[in-house]
C-alpha positions as CSV (number, residue, x, y, z in Angstrom):
1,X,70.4,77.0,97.7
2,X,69.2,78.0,101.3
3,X,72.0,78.9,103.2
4,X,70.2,78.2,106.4
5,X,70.0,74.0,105.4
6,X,73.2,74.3,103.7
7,X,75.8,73.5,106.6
8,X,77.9,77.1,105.8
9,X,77.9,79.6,108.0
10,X,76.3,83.4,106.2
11,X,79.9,84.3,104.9
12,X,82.1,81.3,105.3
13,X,84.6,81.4,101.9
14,X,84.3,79.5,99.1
15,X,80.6,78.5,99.2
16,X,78.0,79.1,96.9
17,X,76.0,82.1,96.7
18,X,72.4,82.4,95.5
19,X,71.7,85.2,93.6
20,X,67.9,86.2,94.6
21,X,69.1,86.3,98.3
22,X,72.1,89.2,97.1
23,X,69.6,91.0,95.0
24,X,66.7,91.5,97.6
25,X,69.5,93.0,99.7
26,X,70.7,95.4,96.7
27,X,67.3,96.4,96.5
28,X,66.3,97.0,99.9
29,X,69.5,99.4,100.1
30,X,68.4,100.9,96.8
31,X,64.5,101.4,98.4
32,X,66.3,103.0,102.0
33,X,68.3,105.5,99.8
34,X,65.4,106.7,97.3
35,X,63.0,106.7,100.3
36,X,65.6,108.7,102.6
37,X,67.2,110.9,100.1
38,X,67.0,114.2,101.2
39,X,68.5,112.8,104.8
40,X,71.1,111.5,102.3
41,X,72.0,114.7,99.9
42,X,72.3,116.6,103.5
43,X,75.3,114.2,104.3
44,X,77.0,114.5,101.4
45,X,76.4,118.3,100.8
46,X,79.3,118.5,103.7
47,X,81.6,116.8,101.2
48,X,80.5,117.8,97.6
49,X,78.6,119.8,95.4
50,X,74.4,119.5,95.3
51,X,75.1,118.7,91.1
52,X,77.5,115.6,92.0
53,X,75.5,113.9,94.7
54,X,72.8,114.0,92.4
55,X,74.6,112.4,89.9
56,X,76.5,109.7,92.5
57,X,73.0,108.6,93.8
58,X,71.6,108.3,90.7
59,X,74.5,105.9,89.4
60,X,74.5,104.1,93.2
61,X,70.9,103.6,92.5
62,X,71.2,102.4,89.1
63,X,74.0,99.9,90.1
64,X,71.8,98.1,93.1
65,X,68.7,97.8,90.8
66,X,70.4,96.3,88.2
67,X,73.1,93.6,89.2
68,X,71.3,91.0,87.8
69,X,73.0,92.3,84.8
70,X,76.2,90.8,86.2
71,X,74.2,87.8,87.9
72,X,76.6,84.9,86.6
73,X,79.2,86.5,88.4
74,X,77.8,85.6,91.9
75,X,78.1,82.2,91.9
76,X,80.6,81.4,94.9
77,X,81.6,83.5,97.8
78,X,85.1,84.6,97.4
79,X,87.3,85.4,100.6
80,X,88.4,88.2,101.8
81,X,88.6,91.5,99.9
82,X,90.9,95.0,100.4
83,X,89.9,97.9,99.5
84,X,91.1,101.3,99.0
85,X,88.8,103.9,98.4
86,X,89.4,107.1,96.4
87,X,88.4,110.9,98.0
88,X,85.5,111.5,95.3
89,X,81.8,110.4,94.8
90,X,81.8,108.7,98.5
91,X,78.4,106.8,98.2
92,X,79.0,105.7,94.4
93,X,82.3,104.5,94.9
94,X,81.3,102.9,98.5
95,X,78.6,100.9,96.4
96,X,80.9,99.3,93.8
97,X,84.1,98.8,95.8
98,X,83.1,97.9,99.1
99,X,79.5,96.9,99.0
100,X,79.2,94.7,96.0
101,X,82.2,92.9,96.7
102,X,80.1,92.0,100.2
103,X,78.1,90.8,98.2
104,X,80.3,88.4,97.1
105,X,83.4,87.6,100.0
106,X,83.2,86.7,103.3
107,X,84.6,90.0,104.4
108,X,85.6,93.5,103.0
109,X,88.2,95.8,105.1
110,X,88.9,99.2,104.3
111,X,90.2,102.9,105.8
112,X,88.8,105.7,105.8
113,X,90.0,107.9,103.7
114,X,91.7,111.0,105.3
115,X,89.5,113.6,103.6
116,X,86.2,111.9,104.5
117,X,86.7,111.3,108.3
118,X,84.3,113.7,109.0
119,X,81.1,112.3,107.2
120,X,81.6,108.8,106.2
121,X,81.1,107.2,109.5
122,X,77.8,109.1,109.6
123,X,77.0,108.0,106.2
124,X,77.7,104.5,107.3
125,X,75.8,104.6,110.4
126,X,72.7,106.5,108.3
127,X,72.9,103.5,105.9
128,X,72.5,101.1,108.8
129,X,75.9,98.7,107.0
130,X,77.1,97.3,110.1
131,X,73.6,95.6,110.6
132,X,72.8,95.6,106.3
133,X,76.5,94.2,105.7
134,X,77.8,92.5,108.8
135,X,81.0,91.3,106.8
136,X,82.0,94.8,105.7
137,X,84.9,96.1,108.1
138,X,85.8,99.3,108.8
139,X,89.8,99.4,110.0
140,X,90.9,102.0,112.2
141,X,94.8,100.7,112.2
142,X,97.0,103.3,110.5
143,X,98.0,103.1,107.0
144,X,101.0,100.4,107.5
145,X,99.2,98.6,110.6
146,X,96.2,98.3,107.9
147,X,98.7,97.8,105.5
148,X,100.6,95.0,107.1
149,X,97.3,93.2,108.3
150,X,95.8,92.4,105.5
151,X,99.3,91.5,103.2
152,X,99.9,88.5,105.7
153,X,99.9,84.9,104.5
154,X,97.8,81.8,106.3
155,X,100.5,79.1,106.5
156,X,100.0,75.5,107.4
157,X,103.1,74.8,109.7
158,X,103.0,71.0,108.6
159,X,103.5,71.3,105.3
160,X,104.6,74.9,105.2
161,X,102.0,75.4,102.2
162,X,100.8,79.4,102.6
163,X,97.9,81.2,101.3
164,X,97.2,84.6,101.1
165,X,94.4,86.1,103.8
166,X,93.3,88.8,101.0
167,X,92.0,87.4,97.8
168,X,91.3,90.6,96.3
169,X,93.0,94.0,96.4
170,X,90.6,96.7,95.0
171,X,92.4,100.3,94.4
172,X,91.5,103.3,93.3
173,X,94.0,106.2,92.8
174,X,97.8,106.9,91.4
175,X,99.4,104.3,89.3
176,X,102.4,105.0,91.4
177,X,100.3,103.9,94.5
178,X,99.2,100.9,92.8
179,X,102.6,100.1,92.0
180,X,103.8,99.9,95.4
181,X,100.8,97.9,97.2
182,X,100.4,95.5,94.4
183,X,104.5,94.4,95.5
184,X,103.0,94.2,99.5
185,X,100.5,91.7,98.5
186,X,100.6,88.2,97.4
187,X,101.5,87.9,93.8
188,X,98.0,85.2,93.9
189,X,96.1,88.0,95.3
190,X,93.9,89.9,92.2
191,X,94.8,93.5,92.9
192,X,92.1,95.5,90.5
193,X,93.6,99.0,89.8
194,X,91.5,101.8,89.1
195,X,93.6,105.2,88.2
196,X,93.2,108.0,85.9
197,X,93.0,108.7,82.1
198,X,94.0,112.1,80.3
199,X,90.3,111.8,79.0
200,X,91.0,114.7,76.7
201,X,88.1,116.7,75.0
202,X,88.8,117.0,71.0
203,X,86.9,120.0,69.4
204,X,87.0,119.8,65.4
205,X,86.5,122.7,63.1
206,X,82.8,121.2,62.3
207,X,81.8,120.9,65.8
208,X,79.1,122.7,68.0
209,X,80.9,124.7,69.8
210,X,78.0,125.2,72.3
211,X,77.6,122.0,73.3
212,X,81.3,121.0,73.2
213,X,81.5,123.8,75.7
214,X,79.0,122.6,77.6
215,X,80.8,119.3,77.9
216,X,83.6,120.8,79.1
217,X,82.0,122.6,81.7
218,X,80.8,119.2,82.8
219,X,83.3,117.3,83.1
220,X,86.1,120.0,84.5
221,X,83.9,121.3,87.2
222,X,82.4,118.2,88.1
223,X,83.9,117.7,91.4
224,X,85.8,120.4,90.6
225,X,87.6,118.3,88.8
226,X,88.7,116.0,91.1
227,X,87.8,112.5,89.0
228,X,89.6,110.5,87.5
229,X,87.4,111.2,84.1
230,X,88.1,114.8,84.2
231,X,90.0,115.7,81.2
232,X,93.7,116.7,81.1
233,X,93.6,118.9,78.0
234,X,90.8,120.0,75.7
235,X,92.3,120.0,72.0
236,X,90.2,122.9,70.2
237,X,90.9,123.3,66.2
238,X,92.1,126.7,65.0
239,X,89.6,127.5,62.9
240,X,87.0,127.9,66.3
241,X,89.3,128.4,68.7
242,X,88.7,132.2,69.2
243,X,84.4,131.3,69.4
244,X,85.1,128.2,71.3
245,X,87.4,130.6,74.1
246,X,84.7,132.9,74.3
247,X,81.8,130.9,74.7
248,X,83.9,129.0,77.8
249,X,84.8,132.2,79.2
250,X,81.2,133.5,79.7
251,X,80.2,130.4,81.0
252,X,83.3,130.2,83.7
253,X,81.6,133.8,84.6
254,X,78.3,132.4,85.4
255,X,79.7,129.6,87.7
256,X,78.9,130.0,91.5
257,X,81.5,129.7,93.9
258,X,81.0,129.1,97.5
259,X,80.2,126.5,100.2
260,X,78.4,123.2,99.1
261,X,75.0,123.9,101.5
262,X,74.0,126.2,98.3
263,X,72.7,124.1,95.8
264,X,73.7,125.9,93.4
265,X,77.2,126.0,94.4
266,X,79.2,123.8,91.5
267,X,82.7,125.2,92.7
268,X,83.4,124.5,96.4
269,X,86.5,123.7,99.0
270,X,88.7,121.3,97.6
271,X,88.8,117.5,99.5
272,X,93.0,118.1,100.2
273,X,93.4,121.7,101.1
274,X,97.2,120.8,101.3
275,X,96.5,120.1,96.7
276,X,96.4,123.7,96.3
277,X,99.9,124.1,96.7
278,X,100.4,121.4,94.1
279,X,98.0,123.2,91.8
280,X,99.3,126.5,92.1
281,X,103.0,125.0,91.4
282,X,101.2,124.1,88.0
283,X,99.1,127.1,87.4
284,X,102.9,129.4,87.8
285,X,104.4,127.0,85.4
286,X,102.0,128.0,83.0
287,X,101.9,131.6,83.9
288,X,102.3,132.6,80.2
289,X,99.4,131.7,79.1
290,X,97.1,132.1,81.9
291,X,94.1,133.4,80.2
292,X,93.5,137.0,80.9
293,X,89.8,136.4,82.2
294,X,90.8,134.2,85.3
295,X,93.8,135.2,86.9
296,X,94.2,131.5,89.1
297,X,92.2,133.3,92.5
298,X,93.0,130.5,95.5
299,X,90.6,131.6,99.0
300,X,93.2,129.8,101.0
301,X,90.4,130.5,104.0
302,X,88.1,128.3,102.0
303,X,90.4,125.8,100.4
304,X,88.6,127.2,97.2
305,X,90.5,127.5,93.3
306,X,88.5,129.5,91.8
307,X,87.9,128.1,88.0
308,X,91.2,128.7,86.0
309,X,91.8,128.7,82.5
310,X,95.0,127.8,80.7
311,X,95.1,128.4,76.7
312,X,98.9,126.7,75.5
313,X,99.1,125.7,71.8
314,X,99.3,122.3,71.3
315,X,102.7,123.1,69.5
316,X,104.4,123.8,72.5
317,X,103.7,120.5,74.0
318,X,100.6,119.1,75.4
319,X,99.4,118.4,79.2
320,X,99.8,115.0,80.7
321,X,99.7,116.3,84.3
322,X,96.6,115.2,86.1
323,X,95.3,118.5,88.1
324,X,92.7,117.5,90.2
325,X,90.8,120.6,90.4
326,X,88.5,123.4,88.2
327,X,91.7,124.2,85.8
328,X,91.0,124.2,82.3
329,X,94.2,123.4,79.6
330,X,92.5,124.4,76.3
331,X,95.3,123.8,73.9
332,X,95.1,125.1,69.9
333,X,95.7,123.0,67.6
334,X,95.7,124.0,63.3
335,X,94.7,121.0,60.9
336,X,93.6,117.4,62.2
337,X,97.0,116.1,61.6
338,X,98.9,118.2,64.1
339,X,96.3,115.8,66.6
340,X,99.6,113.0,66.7
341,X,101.5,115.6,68.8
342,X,99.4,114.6,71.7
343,X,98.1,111.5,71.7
344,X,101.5,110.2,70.0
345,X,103.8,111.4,73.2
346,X,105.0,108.6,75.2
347,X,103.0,110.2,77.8
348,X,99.8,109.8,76.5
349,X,100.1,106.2,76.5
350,X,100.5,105.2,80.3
351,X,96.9,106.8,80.9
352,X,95.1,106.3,77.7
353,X,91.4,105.6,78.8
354,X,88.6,108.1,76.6
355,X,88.5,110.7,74.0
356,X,85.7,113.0,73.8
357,X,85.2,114.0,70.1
358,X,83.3,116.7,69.2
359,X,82.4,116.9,65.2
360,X,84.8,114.7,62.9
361,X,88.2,113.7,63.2
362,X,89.9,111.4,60.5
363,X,92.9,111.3,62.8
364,X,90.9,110.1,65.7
365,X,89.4,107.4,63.7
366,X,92.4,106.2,62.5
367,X,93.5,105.3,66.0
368,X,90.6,102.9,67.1
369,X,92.0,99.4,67.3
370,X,95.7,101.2,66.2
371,X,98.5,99.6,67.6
372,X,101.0,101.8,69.3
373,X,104.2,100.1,70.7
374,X,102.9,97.3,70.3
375,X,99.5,97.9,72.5
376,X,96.5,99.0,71.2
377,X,94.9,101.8,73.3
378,X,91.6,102.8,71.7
379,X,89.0,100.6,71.1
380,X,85.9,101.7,69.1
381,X,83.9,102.0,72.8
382,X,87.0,104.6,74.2
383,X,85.9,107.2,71.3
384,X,83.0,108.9,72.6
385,X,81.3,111.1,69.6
386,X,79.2,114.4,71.4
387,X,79.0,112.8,74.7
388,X,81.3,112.5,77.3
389,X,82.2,109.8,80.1
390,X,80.2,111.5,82.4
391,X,77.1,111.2,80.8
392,X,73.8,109.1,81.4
393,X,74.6,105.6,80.8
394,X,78.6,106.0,79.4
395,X,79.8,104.8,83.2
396,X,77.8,102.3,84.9
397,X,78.3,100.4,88.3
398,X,77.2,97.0,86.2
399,X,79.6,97.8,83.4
400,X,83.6,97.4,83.0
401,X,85.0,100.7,83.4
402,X,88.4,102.6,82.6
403,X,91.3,102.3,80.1
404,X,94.2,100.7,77.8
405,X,96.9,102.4,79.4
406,X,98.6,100.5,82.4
407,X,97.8,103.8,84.4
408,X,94.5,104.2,83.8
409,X,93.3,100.9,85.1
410,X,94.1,97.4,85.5
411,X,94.4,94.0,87.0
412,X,97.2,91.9,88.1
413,X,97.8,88.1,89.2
414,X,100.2,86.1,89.6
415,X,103.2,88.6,89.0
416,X,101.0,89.1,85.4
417,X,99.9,92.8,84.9
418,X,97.1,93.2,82.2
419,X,96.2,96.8,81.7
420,X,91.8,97.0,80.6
421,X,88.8,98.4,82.0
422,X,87.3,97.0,84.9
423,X,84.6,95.3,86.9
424,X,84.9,94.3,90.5
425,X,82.4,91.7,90.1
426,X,83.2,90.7,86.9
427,X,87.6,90.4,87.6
428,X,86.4,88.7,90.9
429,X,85.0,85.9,89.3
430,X,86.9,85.7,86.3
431,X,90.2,85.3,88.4
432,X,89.6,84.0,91.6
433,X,85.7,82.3,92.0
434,X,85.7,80.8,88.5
435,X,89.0,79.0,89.0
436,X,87.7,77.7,92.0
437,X,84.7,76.3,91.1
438,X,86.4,74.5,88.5
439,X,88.9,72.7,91.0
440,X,87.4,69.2,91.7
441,X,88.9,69.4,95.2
442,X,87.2,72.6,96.4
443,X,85.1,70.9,98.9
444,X,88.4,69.1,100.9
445,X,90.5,72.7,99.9
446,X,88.1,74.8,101.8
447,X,87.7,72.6,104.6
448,X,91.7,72.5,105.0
449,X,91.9,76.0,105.3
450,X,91.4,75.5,109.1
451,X,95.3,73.7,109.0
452,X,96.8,77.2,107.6
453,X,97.1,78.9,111.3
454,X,99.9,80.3,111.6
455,X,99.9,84.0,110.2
456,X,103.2,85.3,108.8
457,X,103.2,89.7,108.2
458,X,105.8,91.0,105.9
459,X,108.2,93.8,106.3
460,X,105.9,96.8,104.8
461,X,108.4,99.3,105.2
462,X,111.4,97.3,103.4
463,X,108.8,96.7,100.8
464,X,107.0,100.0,100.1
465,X,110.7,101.3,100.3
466,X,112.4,98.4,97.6
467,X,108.9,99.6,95.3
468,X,109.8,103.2,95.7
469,X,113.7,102.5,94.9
470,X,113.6,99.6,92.5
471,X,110.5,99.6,90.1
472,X,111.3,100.4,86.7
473,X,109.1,100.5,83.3
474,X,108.7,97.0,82.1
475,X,110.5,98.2,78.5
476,X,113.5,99.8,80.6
477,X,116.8,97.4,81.6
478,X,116.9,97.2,85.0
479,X,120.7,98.7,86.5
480,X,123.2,96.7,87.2
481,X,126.2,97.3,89.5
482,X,129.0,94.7,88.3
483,X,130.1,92.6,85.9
484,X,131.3,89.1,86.2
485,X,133.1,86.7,83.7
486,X,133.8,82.8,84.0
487,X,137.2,82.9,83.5
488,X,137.7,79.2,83.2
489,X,135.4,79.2,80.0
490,X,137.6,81.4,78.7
491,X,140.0,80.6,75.7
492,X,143.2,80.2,77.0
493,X,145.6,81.9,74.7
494,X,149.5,83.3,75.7
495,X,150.1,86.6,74.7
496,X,147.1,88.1,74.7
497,X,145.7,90.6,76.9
498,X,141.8,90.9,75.7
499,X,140.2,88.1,74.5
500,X,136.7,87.9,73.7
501,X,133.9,87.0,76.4
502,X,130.8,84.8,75.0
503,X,127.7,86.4,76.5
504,X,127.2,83.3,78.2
505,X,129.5,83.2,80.6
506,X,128.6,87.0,81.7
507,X,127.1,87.4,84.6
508,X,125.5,91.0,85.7
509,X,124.2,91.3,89.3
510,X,122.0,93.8,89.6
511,X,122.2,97.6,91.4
512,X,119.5,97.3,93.5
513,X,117.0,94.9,95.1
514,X,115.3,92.6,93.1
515,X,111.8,94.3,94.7
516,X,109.7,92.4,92.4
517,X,111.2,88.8,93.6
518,X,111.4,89.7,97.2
519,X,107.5,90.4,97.8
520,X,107.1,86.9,96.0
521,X,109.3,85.2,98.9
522,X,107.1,83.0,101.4
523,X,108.3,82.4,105.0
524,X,110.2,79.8,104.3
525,X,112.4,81.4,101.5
526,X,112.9,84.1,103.7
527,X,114.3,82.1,106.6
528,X,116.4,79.9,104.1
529,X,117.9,83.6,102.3
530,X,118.6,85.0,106.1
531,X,120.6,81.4,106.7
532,X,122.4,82.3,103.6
533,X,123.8,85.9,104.5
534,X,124.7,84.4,108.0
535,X,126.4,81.8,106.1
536,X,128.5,83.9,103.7
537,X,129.8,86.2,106.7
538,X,131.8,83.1,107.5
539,X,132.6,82.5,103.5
540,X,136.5,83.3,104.4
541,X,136.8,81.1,106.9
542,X,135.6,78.3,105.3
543,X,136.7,75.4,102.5
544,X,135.0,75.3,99.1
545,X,134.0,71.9,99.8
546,X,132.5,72.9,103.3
547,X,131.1,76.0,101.8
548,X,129.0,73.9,99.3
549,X,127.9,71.6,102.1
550,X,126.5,74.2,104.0
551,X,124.9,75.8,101.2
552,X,123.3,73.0,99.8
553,X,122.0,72.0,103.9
554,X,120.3,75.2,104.1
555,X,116.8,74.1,102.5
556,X,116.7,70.8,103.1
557,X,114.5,69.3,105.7
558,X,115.4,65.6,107.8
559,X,112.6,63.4,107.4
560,X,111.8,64.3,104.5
561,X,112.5,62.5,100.4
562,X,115.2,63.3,98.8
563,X,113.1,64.5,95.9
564,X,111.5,66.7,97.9
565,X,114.3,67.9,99.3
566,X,115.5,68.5,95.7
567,X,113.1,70.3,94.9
568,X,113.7,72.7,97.6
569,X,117.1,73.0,96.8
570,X,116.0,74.3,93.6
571,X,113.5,76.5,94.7
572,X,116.2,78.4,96.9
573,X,118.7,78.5,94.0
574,X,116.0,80.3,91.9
575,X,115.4,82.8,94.3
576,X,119.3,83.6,94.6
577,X,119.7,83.7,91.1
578,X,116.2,86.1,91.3
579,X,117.9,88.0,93.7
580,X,121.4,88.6,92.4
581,X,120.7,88.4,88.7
582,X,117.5,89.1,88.2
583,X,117.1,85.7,86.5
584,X,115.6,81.9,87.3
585,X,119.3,80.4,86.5
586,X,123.2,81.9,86.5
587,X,126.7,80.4,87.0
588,X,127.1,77.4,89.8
589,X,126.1,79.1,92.4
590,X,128.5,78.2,95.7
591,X,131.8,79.3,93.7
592,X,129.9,82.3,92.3
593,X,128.9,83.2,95.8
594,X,132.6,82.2,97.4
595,X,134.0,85.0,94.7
596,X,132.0,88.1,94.3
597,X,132.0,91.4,96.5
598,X,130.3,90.3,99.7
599,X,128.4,94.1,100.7
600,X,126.9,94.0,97.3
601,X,125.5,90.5,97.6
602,X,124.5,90.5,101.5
603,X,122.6,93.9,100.3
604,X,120.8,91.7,97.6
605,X,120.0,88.9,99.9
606,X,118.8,91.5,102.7
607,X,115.1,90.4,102.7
């Protein structure tokens, strides 16, 4: 389709796209950066290392001459996308989470990060976007302004029907991080999570130790290891260890150290000089087995670790801890067996994503498609044999990318969390432009979006705060403060002081905010909740019969059915029993709220 005889403006949502129009664009960014790319590597040699923006052009290159790998996936423009970019590989990671999804929405907003707020304007600006990519938007709020923009819901104030103003959610860093935002936004909006894996190196007793060690080398120092494909632990057999230690040591010796303007520099300042405290907190805790030949050097004047290398059997409990810079954890281990003590932790699970084998490993096998708790974490194209995930062709902008493990990537919709590699592209119009298209109403749906103008923003603060203070693991039971029983379902029985209480009739409220059902709440449930907690400061002064009247007013709405009006009745019970009980249903709820402790349930209800 033309979009210039279609009738749509160049990025109005939810109209089709045409595929040859988004590739001549990909292209012609592709052509500006291979034609300007010594302009380009002096840019980015301010930030990193002359080996990685090698490697991140190459890969941004690679992903904008080849997207008609993923050409299905542009079919309809999406809305509007958030994105959160990480502090490494600034052009790559630009490419796939801000300017592809351009590609595809009507508008992409994003901060800076804090680390690159000395380069990436100029980058920008040396990439011409604002004129290439008129829809991408560059945010200079603070972190909650930013935050609280782009969370709000669209409401129509006829029919009080909402819709989120971001469609997509696209994140890259801690799985702790993720957890929080993905409670600000919408549960409709697709929040894409990109985090870390442990990634760790396994080195078998049949392995080349040379080129095992050279992997290593690659992946540690690349970035200095600040990448979320970096490896947490490299598991080295016995029966090499001593040639395997050795060989890494001379080559730690022959690494350069310095500022990033020397090519051949692969060790330079660290993005977040404030890191190195964190890092040398680790590098003490493992004093004991510092290895001899690199005492952990930090130039504090640089913001430089020098390359560090930590030797810790694997007996003595293996490393989950993500470092984030050139340390190396190279962790014995004596037959392939004694390979479950790490990668059958509990810890290994939550950021499962590759394993880099070098030689043969039965046990290593044996986990492809292996179900652990129920999940499976390995699939056959996680196992990497002599290779490693930064290697030509193992991670590609066109191709899903990440891990099993909820903290190694996912996505998320609808209040569903699905933990698996991913795609941008792909997840955008899997989730959001796919359902879409398939909605017969689409033409009279995006043409009503004009009625939804009145914008609503949440309470960031409550929320980041009730995601800090009330998430817990999905397998863990969530605290409860107090128990209450239905005494008139009770046997009634003289003489007996205990009797027994039927599960039933149990009712638990819960220790904290229900954080997960209070960023679900639209405007109207949170004006009909805030009538409630006015309403039970006067619970002493008032009948049971007026109580229930009062109760039962608060959602209903004159002029309108009484089935409608029942319905919203039910809605705002659900989110009481949500909020109180963690659960869609509970006791009858006006005598249940005339009787229990009043701070505990007005600190429920405080939304």
């Amino acid at each position: 389709m033309n979009r210039k005889n279609s009738g749509f403006s160049p990025f109005e949502p939810y109209t089709p796209l045409t595929f040859q129009e988004i590739n001549a664009k990909a292209h012609a960014l592709a052509d500006f950066i291979e034609s300007n790319r010594e302009e380009l590597r002096n840019i980015l040699l301010s930030y990193e290392s002359f080996e990685v923006v090698e490697d991140e052009t190459d890969r941004t290159l690679d992903l904008l001459r080849h997207l008609e790998e993923n050409s299905k996936y542009f079919r309809l423009r999406v809305g509007q996308v958030t994105a959160f970019l990480p502090r490494n590989q600034p052009l790559y990671t630009f490419a796939c989470f801000v300017i592809v999804p351009a590609l595809m929405a009507s508008e992409v907003h994003f901060r800076v990060p804090r680390s690159m707020r000395h380069f990436l304007p100029q980058l920008m600006s040396f990439l011409d976007i604002s004129n290439r990519f008129p829809n991408i938007v560059v945010s200079n709020q603070t972190r909650l302004e930013f935050l609280r923009t782009r969370s709000a819901i669209r409401m129509n104030p006829l029919t009080e029907e909402t819709v989120p103003l971001t469609d997509v959610v696209i994140f890259t860093g801690s799985s702790s991080h993720a957890n929080q935002l993905r409670h600000v936004f919408d549960a409709r909006t697709l929040f894409i999570s990109n985090g870390a894996g442990h990634n760790p190196v396994v080195v078998s007793s049949d392995a080349d130790v040379g080129k095992a060690v050279e992997s290593v080398l690659a992946l540690q120092l690349y970035n200095q290891g600040q990448d979320c494909s970096a490896p947490n632990a490299a598991l080295v057999h016995g029966d090499i260890f001593l040639a395997f230690r050795k060989a890494l040591r001379e080559s730690i010796r022959s690494v350069k150290v310095g500022q990033y303007r020397d090519k051949t520099t692969r060790v330079g300042p660290i993005s977040e000089p404030k890191d190195l405290v964190r890092v040398l907190d680790l590098i003490l805790d493992n004093q004991e087995f510092l290895d001899s030949s690199t005492p952990g050097i930090i130039r504090a004047g640089e913001s430089i670790l020098e390359p560090t290398m930590i030797c810790k059997p694997l007996k003595l409990g293996g490393n989950y801890t993500e470092v984030f810079a050139p340390v190396f954890f190279i962790q014995e281990y004596e037959k392939d067996a004694d390979l479950s003590v790490y990668f059958e932790d509990p810890r290994y699970a939550l950021n499962a994503m590759f394993v880099t084998v070098y030689g043969s490993s039965r046990y290593i096998e044996s986990m492809i498609d292996r179900s652990f708790g129920g999940k499976i974490l390995q699939d056959r194209a996680s196992i990497l044999y002599d290779t490693h995930p930064h290697a030509r062709g193992i991670e590609r902008g066109t191709e899903p990318y990440g891990g099993y493990g909820p903290a190694a990537s996912s996505i998320s919709i609808h209040g569903k969390v699905m933990s698996k590699p991913t795609l941008p592209q792909r997840d955008i119009w899997e989730w959001i432009a796919r359902p879409l298209l398939a909605r017969k109403d689409l033409d009279a749906y995006r043409s009503g979006l004009v009625h939804y103008s009145v914008i609503h923003h949440k309470n960031v603060e409550k929320l980041l705060k009730l995601s800090q203070d009330t998430l817990y693991p999905h397998d863990m039971p969530t605290p409860v403060s107090a128990t209450y029983v239905d005494l008139h379902a009770l046997p009634k029985e003289k003489h007996r002081r205990y009797v027994e209480a039927d599960e039933k009739h149990t009712y638990h409220l819960l220790q904290k905010p229900n954080a997960e059902s209070v960023t679900r709440l639209q405007p109207s449930d949170i004006a009909h909740l805030r009538e409630l907690r006015k309403l039970l400061r006067r619970r002493s002064s008032l009948t049971t019969e007026k109580f229930v009247e009062l109760l039962y007013a608060i959602p209903k709405k004159s002029g309108h059915a009484k089935r409608d009006n029942h319905r919203r009745q039910l809605r705002f019970f659900q989110h009481i029993y949500q909020l109180l009980l963690g659960k869609k249903n509970g006791p009858r709820l006006a005598q249940f709220l005339k009787d229990i402790d009043l701070r505990a349930v007005q600190s429920l209800l405080d939304v």
